[in-house]
N, C-alpha and C positions, 0 to 999 in steps of 0.2 A: 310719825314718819321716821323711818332709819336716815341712816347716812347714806346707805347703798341706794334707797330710795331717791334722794336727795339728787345723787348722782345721776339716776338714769333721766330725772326730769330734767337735768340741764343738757345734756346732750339729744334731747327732745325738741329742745328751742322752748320750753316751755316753763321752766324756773328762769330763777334771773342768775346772770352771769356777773360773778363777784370778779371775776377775772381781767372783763375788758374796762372796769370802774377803777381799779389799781393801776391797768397800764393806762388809763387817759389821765391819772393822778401823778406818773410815774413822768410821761413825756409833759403834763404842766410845768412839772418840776424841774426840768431839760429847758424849756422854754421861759420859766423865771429866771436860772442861772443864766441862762442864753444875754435877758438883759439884764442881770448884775455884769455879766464881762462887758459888756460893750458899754454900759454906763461906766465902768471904773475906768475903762478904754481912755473913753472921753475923759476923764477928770483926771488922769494923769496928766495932759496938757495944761488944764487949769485947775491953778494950785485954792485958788477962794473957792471957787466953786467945791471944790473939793473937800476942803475946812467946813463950808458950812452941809457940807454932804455928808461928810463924815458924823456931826453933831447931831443930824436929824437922824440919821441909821443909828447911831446911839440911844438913842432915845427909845426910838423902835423893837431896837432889841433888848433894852430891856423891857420895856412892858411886853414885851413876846414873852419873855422866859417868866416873868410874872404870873402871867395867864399859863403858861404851858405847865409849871409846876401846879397849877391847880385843877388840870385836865391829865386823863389817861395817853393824851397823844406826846406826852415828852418823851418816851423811850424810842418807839421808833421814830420820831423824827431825830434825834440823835444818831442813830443805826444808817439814815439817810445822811445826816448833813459832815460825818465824820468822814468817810474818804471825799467828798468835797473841799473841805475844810485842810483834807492834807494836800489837797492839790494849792490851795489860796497859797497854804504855809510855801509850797515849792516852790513857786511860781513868784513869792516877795524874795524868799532868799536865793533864787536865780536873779532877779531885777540887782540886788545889794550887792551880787556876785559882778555884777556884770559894770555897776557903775565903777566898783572899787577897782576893776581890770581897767578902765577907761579910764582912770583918775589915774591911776599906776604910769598907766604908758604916755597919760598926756605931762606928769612931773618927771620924767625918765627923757622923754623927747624935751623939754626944756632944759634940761641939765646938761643934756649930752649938747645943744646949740650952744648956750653959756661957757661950754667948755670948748668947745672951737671958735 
């Protein structure tokens, strides 16, 4: 069988469609992040919980990358989790940005009272 072959049998309905297997892998992937935000959400409020969340996803990731250097799936899931990953990066050094402005204005409004 060709490729051209190939082709006319999926717009047949009658090959299988690699297509709609990537986008229900794709929107998994959307709804796993989905609860990593909303979990880290939550653990920003509490700090143990958070220490010991932190420790277990350590752990996690490494034996991920453990297993994934010994499988063909580490490149593209890399190719996947890198503009992710620059959004986490943003997303802490906005949070750092923003306590360090808060920290700012709240020893700036204690100074300026002190001095009246």
């Amino acid at each position: 069988m060709t490729s051209g072959e190939g082709r006319s049998r999926r717009q047949d309905g009658t090959g299988t469609d690699d297509d709609s297997d990537s986008g229900l892998a794709f929107l998994m992937g959307f709804f796993a992040l989905g609860i990593v935000v909303q979990t880290g959400a939550w653990l920003w409020g509490h700090p143990l919980a958070a220490a010991a969340a932190l420790g277990g996803a350590t752990a996690v990731f490494i034996a991920l990358r453990l297993a994934l250097r010994r499988t063909a799936l580490g490149p593209p899931l890399r190719r996947f989790l890198r503009p992710l990953w620059a959004m986490v990066r943003a997303g802490i050094a906005m949070r750092f940005t923003l306590a360090r402005t808060r920290a700012a204005a709240s020893v700036t409004g204690h100074i300026d009272q002190w001095a009246h």
